[in-house]
C-alpha positions in Angstrom: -105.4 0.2 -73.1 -103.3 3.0 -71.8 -101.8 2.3 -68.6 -99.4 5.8 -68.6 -99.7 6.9 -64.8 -97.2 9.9 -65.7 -99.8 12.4 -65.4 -100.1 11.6 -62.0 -97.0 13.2 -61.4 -97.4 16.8 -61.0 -94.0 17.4 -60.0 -92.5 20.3 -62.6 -90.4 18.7 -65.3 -88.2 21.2 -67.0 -86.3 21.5 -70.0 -84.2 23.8 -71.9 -84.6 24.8 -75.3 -82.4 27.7 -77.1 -83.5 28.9 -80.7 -80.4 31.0 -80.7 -76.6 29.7 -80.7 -75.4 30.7 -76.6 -72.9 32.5 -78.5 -75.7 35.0 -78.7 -76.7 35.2 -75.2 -74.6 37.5 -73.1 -76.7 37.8 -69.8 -79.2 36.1 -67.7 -80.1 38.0 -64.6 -82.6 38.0 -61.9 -85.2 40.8 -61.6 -83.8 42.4 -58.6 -87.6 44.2 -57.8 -89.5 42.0 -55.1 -92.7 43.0 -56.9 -91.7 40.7 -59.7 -91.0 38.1 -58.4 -90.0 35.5 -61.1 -88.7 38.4 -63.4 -85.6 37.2 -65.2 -83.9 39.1 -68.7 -82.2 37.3 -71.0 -79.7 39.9 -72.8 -78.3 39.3 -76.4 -74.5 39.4 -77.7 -76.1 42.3 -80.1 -77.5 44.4 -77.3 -81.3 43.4 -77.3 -82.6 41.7 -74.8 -86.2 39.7 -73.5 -88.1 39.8 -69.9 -89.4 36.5 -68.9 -91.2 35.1 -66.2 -92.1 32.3 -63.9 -95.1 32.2 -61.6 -92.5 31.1 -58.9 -89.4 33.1 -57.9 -87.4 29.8 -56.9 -87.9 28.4 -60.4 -86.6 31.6 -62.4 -83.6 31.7 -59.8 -83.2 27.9 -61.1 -83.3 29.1 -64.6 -80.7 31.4 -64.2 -78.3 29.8 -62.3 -78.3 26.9 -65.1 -77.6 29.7 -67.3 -74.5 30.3 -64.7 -73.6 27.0 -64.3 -73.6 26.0 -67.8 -70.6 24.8 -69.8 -71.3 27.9 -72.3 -71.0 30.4 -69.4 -66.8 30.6 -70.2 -67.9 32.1 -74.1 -69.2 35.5 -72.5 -67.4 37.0 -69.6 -65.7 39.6 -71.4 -69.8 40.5 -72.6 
């Protein structure tokens, strides 16, 4: 018998995942539009770049500030 209560927990449990080396990424930044609310880009060393999304602004704004706060962060300021 299965006695795992974790699904009980609906608390969001978030990890990071990266299929590209940081050294790639050159920007994370917040949608600055209030209409989209959890908007976030992720820009790339080579000029492309992605729009994601979160249903809820404060966990995008979480997203990106772990980008910030990252120890990769140093490896593209001069991007």
């Amino acid at each position: 018998m299965d006695h795992d209560t974790s699904w009980l927990n609906n608390s969001p449990q978030w990890a990071l995942g990266v299929a590209a080396p940081r050294t790639h990424l050159a920007r994370v930044t917040a949608h600055p539009k209030v209409i989209s609310r959890g908007r976030f880009d992720v820009a790339f060393a080579d000029g492309s770049w992605i729009a994601l999304g979160s249903v809820v602004r404060k966990h995008m704004e979480g997203f990106v500030a772990a980008f910030h706060q990252g120890p990769w962060h140093h490896l593209n300021q001069g991007a």
